[in-house]
C-alpha positions in Angstrom: 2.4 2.2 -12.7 2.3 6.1 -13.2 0.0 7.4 -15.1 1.1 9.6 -18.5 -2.0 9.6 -20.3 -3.3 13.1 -21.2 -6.3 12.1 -19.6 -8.1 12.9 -16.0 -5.7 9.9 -14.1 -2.6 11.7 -15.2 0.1 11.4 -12.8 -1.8 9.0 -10.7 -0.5 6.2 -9.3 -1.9 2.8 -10.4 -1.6 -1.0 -9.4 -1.1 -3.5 -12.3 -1.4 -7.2 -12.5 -1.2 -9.5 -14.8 -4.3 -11.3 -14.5 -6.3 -8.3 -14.4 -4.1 -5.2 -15.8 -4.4 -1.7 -14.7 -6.6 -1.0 -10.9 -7.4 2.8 -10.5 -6.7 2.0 -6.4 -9.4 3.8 -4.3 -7.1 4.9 -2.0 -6.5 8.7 -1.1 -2.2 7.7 -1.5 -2.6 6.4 -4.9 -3.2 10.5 -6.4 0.0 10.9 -7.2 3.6 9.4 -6.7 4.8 12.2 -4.1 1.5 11.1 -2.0 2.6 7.9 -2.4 5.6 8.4 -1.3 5.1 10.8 1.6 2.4 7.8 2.5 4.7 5.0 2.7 7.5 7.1 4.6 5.1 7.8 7.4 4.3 4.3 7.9 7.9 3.7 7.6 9.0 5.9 10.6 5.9 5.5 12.8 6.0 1.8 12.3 2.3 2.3 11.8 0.0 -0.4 9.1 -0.3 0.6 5.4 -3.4 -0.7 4.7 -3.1 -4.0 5.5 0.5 -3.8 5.6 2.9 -3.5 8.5 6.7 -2.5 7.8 8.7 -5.6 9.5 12.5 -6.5 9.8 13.4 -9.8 10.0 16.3 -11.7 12.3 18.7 -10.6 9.0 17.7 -7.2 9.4 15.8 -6.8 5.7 12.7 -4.9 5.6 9.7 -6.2 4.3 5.4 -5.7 4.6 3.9 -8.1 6.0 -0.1 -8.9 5.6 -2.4 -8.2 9.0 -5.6 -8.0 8.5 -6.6 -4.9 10.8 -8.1 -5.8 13.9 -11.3 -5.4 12.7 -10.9 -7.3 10.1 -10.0 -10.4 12.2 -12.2 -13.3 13.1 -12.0 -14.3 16.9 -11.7 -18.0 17.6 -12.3 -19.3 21.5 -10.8 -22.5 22.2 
């Protein structure tokens, strides 16, 4: 959701969901919607994570993000 108020958040770019309504998101991309834009064309063309997020095409050729938790992130199991 972009912001309109007349207040401090105007023009920034917020994440909204039902359960829990408005998140101010912490992010440096969430500023405004041309940083958010210019964020998720860079991951776009370097095929580089967003976040958590990695662009993907599937066998049908649609584009999609799919969740990877960043290597750091991950848990190692040893079998």
């Amino acid at each position: 959701m972009l912001d309109h108020r007349p207040e401090i958040d105007r023009g920034r770019v917020h994440e909204a969901e039902a359960g829990q309504g408005l998140m101010r998101g912490s992010d440096q991309m969430w500023t405004s919607l041309p940083v958010l834009m210019e964020t998720i064309a860079t991951s776009l063309e370097s095929n580089q994570p967003l976040n958590d997020y990695t662009p993907v095409v599937d066998e049908e050729q649609r584009r999609y993000w799919d969740f990877i938790p960043l290597r750091s992130d991950r848990t190692l199991h040893r079998s």
